[in-house]
N, C-alpha and C positions, 0 to 999 in steps of 0.2 A: 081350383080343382073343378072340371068338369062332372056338372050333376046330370047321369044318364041314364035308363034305361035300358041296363044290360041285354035286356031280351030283344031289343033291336036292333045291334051291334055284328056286324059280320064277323062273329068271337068262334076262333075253331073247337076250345075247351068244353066240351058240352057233353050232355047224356046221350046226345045225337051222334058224338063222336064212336061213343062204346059200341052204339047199334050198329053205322057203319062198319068198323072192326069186324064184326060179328058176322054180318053179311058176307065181307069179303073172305072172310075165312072160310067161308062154307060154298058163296056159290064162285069167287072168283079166283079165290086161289086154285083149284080142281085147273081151272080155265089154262093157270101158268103152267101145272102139271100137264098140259095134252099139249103145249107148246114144247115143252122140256125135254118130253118123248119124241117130239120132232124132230129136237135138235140132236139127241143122244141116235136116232138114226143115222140122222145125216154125219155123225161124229165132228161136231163141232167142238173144236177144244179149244177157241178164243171166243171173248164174252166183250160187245162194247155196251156198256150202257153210257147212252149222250142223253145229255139235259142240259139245265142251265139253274140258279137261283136254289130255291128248295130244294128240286127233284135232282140238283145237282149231287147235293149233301147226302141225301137216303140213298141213292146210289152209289156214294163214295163208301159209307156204312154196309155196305154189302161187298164191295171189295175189298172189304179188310176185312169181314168174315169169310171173304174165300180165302182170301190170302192167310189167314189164322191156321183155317183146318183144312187145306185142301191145297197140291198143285196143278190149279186150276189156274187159267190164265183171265184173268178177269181187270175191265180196264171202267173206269168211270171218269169220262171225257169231257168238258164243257161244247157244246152245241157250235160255237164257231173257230174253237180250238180242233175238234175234230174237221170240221170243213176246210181250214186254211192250210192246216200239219195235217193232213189226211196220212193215219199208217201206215207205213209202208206194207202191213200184209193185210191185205183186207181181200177173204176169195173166200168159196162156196164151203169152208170151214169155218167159217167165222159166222158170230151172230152179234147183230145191232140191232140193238133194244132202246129205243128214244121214249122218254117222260115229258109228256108236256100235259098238265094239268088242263087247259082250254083245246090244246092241240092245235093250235097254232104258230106256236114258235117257228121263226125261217128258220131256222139253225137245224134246230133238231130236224125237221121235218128234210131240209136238204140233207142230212146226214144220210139221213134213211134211207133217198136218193142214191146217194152213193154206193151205200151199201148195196142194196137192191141191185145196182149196175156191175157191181164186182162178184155178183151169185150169193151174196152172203144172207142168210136166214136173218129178215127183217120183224121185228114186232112192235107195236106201238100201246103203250099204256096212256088212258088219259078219260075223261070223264064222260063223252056222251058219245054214244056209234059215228054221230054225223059230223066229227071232229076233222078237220083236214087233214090232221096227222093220218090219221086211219086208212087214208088212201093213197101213202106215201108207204104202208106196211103191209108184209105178207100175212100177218098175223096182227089180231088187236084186242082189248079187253077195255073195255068201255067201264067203268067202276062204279060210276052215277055215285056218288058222295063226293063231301066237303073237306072233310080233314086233311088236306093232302100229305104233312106229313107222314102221319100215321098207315093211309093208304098206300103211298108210293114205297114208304120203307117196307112195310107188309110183301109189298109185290115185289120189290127187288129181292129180298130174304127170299122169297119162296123159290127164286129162279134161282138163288145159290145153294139153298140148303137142297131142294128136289136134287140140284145136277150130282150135285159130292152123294148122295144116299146114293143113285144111281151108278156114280161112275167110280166112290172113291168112300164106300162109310166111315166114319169118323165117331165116335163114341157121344163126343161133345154134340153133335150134330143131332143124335136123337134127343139131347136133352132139350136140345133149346127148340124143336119142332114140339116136343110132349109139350113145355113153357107156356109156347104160342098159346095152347087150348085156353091158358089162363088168365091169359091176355087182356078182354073185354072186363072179367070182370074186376083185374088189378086196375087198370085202368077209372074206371067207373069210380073204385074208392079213391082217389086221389084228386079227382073233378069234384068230388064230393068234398073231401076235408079239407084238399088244402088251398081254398083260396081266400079264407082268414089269412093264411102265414103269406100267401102270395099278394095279396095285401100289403102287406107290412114290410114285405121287402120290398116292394115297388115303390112305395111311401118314400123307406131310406133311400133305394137308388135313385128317386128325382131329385134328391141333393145335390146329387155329381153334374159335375160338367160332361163327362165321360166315362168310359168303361174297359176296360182290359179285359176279355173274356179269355179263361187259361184251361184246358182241354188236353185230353191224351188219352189213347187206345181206343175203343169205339163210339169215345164221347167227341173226339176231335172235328168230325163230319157236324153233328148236332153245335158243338160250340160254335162253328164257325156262323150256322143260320140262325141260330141266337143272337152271335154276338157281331154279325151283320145284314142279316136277310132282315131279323124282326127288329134288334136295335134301330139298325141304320133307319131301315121303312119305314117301318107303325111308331117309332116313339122320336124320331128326329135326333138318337143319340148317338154324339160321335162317339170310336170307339175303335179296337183291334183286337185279333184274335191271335192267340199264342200257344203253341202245345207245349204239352209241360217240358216235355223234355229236353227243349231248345230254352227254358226260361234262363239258365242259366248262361248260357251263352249271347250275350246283352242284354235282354229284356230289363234282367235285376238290377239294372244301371240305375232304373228309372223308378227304383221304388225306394217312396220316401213318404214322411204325414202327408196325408190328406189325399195319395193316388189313390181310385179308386178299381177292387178287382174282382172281379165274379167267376167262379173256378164250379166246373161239372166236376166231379170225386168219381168216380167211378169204381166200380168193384172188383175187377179184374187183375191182370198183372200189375197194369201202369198205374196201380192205386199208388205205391209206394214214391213214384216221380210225382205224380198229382202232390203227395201229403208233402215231400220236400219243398214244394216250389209256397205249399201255402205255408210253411211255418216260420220260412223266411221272411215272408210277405205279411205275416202276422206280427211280427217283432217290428216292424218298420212303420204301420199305418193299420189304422182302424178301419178304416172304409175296404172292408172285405166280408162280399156274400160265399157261401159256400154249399151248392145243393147236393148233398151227399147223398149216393142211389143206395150205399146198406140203410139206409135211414128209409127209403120207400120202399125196396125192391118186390117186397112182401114174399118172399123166396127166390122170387123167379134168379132166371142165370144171368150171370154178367152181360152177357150178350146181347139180352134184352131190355140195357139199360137206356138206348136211344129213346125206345117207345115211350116208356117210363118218365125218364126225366124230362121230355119234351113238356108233359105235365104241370110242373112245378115251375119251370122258366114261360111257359106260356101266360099261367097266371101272375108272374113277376109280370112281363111286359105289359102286361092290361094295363095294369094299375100305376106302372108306370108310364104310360100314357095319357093316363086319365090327370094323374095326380102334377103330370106336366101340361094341363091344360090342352093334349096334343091327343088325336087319334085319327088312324086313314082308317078304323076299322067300320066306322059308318061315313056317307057320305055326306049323310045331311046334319051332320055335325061338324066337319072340317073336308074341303074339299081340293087338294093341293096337288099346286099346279108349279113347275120349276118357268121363270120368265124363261119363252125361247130366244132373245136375246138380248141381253142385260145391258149388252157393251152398245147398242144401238140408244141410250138413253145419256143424257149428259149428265155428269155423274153418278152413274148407275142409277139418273132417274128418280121421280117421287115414289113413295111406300105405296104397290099396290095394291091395299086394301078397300074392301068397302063390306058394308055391314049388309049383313042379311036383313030380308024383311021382315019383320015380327018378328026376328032373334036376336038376341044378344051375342050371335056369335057372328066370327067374322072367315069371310075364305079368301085365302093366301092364293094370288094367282101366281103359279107355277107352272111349268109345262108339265105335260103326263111324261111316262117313260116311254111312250110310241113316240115322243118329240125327239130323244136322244138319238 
């Protein structure tokens, strides 16, 4: 087990994170509203939000809160999937909305591109003004924080929930906007208490070989960068993602002792598919986490369970990286590198490893993912 210095660690989970929230709500969401009244001008009634990775997921989580309470046409696109399948309607109705955290992604940034070139109402969210993205958009909001789940979901919510008050109110709509206000500080208690229990589940999950992450209704976007953007990444855990309501239809093949499977519960409709899929999976095998959002939600609405339960699964993967001797969250404790070419070595070559200096730890050369 990796002995570290939590306060060193590029760890999103933090009191840092609350203030961010907090910020954004006050000076950057307004920012999304004076775009929103742009778009309600120009009467834009298609939405692309492109990304890739994270800001793929908190994008996708907002199209299914449009797609919930609104007929609104809202699409959340992966970055080189929109470039290659370019929509067939993309014109001075349509608005693309690209997420890139550094602002640099090609994908996104060429999306933007495109858009721009078809008249379509372009904006770009991402962290600093002088981000490339930003010059690829008609519109941008520079965030300046780290969280980026939190942030980027924040900002896609804001462009769905603003547009449906605007163009289409919805009852539910004002609930989960009033929610929001209590956001920072739900938050806050959960960075605070639970990373004893997140702990402790990280502890068991470094048991496993693997992981089945099982998800459904607004938890399925979140399961998925759980249970591949952070498993896969930061903890080196194989793994797949399954919504619940598809578990029955193969999945349940493969549950027997000892598979291991980690299920977001959710509060909403799809509670009741979520609770079938684990109680089957309960009778068959032990090795089953379960983060149930009635158990944190601390009132807030189902809708708000992304934000929330990012919480308690962030603190699981720490520790389950820590306690797998594995983490990308600092540098100068594992630095990994994927070989750019493995098959160029006779028989894939000697182990290369070599030990740091004055540490006991060692770095795996690997290529980055700018190698891929």
């Amino acid at each position: 087990m990796l002995d570290i210095d939590k306060s060193t660690v590029d760890f999103l989970v933090t009191e840092n994170m609350v203030q961010e929230v907090e910020k954004v709500l006050s000076h950057d969401v307004p920012l999304v509203h004076t775009i929103v009244e742009e778009m309600v001008k120009r009467d834009i009634d298609r939405i692309y939000f492109v990304a890739c990775g994270s800001p793929l997921n908190a994008a996708q989580t907002a199209k299914h809160l449009a797609d919930r309470f609104s007929d609104l046409q809202v699409y959340a696109i992966s970055g080189w999937e929109f470039c290659d399948n370019t929509p067939y309607r993309l014109d001075d109705r349509c608005a693309v909305i690209g997420v890139s955290d550094y602002g640099k992604t090609e994908e996104v940034i060429k999306a933007l591109e495109l858009g721009r070139a078809c008249g379509a109402l372009t904006a770009a969210f991402t962290k600093r003004a002088d981000s490339p993205i930003t010059s690829a958009a008609e519109f941008s909001i520079d965030y300046q924080a780290d969280c980026i789940w939190e942030i980027h979901l924040l900002l896609c919510y804001s462009v769905v929930l603003e547009m449906i008050t605007r163009l289409a109110p919805h009852a539910e709509i004002g609930k989960i906007k009033n929610d929001l206000k209590q956001l920072p500080n739900a938050l806050g208690h959960l960075v605070r208490t639970w990373e004893e229990k997140g702990r402790q589940l990280g502890e068991q999950a470094s048991q496993w070989p693997m992981i089945y992450t099982v998800a459904a209704g607004p938890l399925r976007p979140l399961g998925y960068k759980e249970g591949i953007v952070t498993l896969m990444e930061f903890t080196w855990t194989h793994g797949c993602v399954i919504e619940s309501g598809e578990f029955r239809h193969g999945p349940l093949e493969i549950v027997e002792p000892g598979v291991p499977f980690l299920f977001l519960l959710g509060n909403d409709e799809s509670r009741h598919t979520t609770e079938r899929a684990i109680n089957f999976v309960k009778q068959r095998t032990d090795n089953v986490i379960v983060i149930d959002y009635a158990e944190i939600s601390q009132g807030l609405h189902p809708w708000l369970a992304p934000f929330l339960m990012f919480v308690p699964m962030e603190w699981l993967c720490y520790y389950l990286s820590i306690y797998k001797d594995h983490t990308r969250m600092n540098a100068a404790i594992t630095v990994v590198w994927w070989n750019i070419n493995p098959l160029s070595r006779p028989g894939n070559g000697p182990d290369l490893r070599k030990e740091l200096p004055d540490e006991n730890r060692y770095v795996y050369l690997r290529p980055p993912a700018a190698a891929y």
